[in-house]
C-alpha positions, 0 to 999 in steps of 0.5 A: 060162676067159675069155679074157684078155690079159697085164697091160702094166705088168709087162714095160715096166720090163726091160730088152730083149735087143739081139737081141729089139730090132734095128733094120732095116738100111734104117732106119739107114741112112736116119736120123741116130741122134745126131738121132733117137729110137729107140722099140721100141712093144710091144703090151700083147697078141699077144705079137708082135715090137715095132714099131721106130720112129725118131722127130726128136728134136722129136717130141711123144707124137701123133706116136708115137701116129700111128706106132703108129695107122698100123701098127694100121690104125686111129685114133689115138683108139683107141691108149694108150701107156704108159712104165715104168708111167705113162699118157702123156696129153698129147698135146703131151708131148716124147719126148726127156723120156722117153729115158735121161738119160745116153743120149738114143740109146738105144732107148725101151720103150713099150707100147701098149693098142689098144682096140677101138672102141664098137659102135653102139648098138642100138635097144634100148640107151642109149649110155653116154658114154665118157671120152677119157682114158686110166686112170692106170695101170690098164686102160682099163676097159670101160664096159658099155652101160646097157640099157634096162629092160623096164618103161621108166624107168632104164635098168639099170646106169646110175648114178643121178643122184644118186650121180653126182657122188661118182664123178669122180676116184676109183678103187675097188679090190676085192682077193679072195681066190681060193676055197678050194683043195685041194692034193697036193705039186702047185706053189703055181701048181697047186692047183685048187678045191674044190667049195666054192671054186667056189661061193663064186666064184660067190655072190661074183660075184653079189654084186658084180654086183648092187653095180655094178646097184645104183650102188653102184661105178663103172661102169666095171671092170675085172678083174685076176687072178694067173696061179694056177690057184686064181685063174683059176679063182675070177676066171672066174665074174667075166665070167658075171655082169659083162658088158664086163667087160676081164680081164687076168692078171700073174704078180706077183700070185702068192702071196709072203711079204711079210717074205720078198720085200718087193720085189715085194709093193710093186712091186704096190702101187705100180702099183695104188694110183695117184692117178686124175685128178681130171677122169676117170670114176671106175672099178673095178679087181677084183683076185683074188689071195692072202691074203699079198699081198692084206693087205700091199697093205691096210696099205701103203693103210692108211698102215703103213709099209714095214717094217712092213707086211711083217711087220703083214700075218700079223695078218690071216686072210681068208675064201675070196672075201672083199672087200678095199675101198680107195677111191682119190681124186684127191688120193691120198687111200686109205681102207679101206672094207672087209676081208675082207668075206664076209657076202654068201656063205652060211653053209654054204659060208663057209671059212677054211682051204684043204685038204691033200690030196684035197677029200673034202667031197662024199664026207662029205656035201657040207658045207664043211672047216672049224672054229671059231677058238679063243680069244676071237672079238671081234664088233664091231658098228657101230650101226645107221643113226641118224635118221628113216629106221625102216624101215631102221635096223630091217632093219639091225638084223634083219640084224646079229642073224641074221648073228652068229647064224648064225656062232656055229653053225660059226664063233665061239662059241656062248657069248656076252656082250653089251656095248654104248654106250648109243646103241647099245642097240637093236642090241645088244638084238637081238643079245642075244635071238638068245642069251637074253641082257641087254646090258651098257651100258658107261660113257659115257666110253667113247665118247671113252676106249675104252681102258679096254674094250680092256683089259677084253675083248680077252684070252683067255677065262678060264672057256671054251677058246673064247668069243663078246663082241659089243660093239656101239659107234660107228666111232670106238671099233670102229676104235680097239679094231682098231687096239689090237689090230693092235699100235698104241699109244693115240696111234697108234691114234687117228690112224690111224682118218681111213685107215679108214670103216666102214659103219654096221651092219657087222661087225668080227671079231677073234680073240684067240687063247689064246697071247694073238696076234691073227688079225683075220678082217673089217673093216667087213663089210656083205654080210650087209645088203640092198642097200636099206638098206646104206649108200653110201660115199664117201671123207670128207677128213680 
């Protein structure tokens, strides 16, 4: 595995034994502790003791930071310290501010980030400009040195000019599922990867790879994973792929049951899910995770209240190394970009369900365990791309019909009906050639009153013990009919839309079961486009 650093935020909130934090006798001595402030700076990787520091209680941050810089060897410039969970950037911030309320003498933790100097660039290389300002609650992201092409030109990796502005102030978080994992009464911490998991891993890294040379994430990443030996080893293919590229780990990632341990499952999305600065350079921060916490973190982003998130979470069942996209902007602003996204992963390899017991696919010839949902898959289609642009509305809409066509042959049903709005009938007719179908066009009012399709289509099939409805629609109608179907009222459902940007082209699927209970599989999911024609997002105010 890459080697990887213990993530700071997860130990500077407890509260340190007084043996682990005894200060020299020498320094007592020397200091007045009822005028002084007393600080244990822990550094975020080596696991060594902490550095005692005994400040004036007129101290500002720069002096802490000169302290700690002085002990590193190195320039202050090169040192970020963080206090129960928050960067502290300004310079001239008071350090009393942070001591105990009750105690001002009680000894302070901090933990700083030492990060490594930029290289000089070579001949070869352009250097990319690096923010002085710390990440708000992430890690200080590395910013991978665009290298020049061989054909001259943009250099690769570098953002384009054109979509540079959207970048500033905003965070993207990539949340993925581990690969698919087999397991033996071994610990939930044990259980290793198929071979299946392994290749999923890695078509996932390519995807994401080619989505940061495209422009089409903040250059700036990093990766956190869970400390399970399923997520390591599925966050490992990350760094082949994605050169300078930071990776931390943090035990509070685990797998959990959020209506079981709420309190943790929030914790991490508290931390995660902070506002950058509107004045930063945007960045990434990919998570690999579990399933479980993975969509409890999804709805808290999504604006599902706590006590509902902890038990809306179980409507959802993720794919092996699916994307999970949320967009922070600098006003605090979330919105859901993607869920569950894996149409980049080829369709032998896809898998929903891990293993009990020994992985035995190669011994069966090599395909993938898995089978299809029962009940009524719902695909909901996204039109394609509206406009002047012909060439790539028509590789939306080729691509649209030969990803639903490939997933009625392992996953959904290969008995099919077709409906659409009438804007949207040259995809749906697409669709409907790949099954010898004639598409249903549905009333006009539907766009503005979708109800009335939910009633229709999203129940148990009747006729079949498993059936296939694509309805291809604008995004409001698609993600009112997901909201419905996640439990929401018609009110709810209409309001809730603005936390939600689906891609034009992209696919939603949600399972009907025949108990009448839901399992929703994707939201928005564009990997089966070609990067040249999907579409690039960026967060819509509300």
């Amino acid at each position: 595995f890459p080697r990887s650093q213990c993530w700071p935020w997860w130990c500077m909130d407890a509260a340190p034994s007084k043996q682990t934090f005894k200060r020299p006798r020498d320094m007592e001595a020397a200091c007045d502790v009822e005028d002084s402030l007393l600080f244990a700076a822990k550094k975020s990787t080596g696991g060594g003791a902490p550095l005692d520091l005994t400040l004036p209680r007129a101290a500002v941050l720069s002096d802490l930071v000169a302290k700690v810089a002085e002990h590193e060897a190195c320039v202050p410039e090169l040192i970020t310290v963080v206090c129960r969970g928050k960067v502290l950037k300004q310079e001239a911030e008071p350090l009393l501010e942070l001591t105990h309320k009750d105690n001002p003498s009680a000894k302070v933790i901090v933990v700083y980030i030492l990060r490594k100097p930029q290289p000089a660039a070579d001949a070869g290389q352009v250097t990319a400009p690096v923010s002085t300002v710390p990440q708000a609650a992430v890690p200080q992201p590395a910013v991978p040195q665009p290298v020049a092409s061989q054909q001259g030109g943009t250099p690769q990796n570098e953002l384009p000019a054109a979509a540079a502005p959207h970048w500033m102030g905003r965070r993207v978080i990539l949340l993925l599922r581990h690969g698919q994992c087999c397991h033996e009464d071994e610990p939930d911490e044990m259980k290793e990867l198929t071979g299946a998991g392994h290749q999923q891993a890695v078509e996932t890294s390519r995807y994401i790879a080619s989505l940061f040379a495209a422009g089409q994430l903040p250059a700036q990443r990093a990766l956190l994973h869970s400390t399970s030996r399923r997520a390591r080893e599925t966050a490992a293919k990350l760094p082949v792929h994605l050169p300078s590229l930071e990776v931390w780990n943090a035990d509070i990632l685990r797998e959990t049951d959020p209506t079981k341990n709420p309190m943790r499952a929030e914790e991490v999305f508290q931390r995660l899910f902070v506002a950058p600065s509107a004045t930063d350079a945007a960045d990434t921060l990919i998570v690999v995770a579990h399933n479980n916490i993975i969509l409890y973190l999804l709805m808290r982003a999504a604006g599902v209240p706590i006590e509902r998130a902890a038990v809306a979470w179980h409507l959802f069942h993720l794919r092996h190394t699916s994307v999970t996209r949320v967009d922070v902007a600098a006003s605090g602003q979330k919105q859901v970009i993607a869920i569950g996204a894996a149409g980049h992963i080829s369709h032998a390899t896809v898998t929903w369900n891990n293993i009990t017991g020994a992985d035995m696919a190669a011994w069966r010839g090599g395909g993938a365990e898995r089978r299809k949902f029962s009940g009524r898959m719902l695909v909901l289609v996204r039109q394609a791309s509206s406009g002047d642009e012909a060439v790539r509305r028509r590789l939306q809409i080729e691509a649209v019909a030969s990803h639903i066509k490939g997933i009625s042959e392992y996953m959904v049903s290969a008995t099919v009906q077709v409906a659409c709005t009438r804007g949207a009938l040259e995809t749906a007719a697409a669709v409907a050639r790949e099954f010898r179908k004639r598409p249903q066009i549905l009333p006009d009012s539907i766009t503005q009153d979708p109800e009335l399709a939910f009633q229709q289509f999203f129940c148990p099939p009747t006729e079949h013990g498993r059936d296939t409805v694509v309805i291809v629609a604008e995004d409001l109608p698609v993600l009112y009919w997901l909201l419905r179907t996640l439990h929401m009222t018609p009110e709810e459902a209409r309001d809730m839309r603005k936390a939600y940007c689906i891609s034009c082209a992209s696919l939603t699927l949600l399972c009907i079961r025949p108990d009448r209970g839901c399992r929703v599989v994707t939201v928005g999911d564009t990997g089966h486009l070609p990067l040249e024609c999907a579409d690039a997002t960026f967060i819509q105010p509300r």
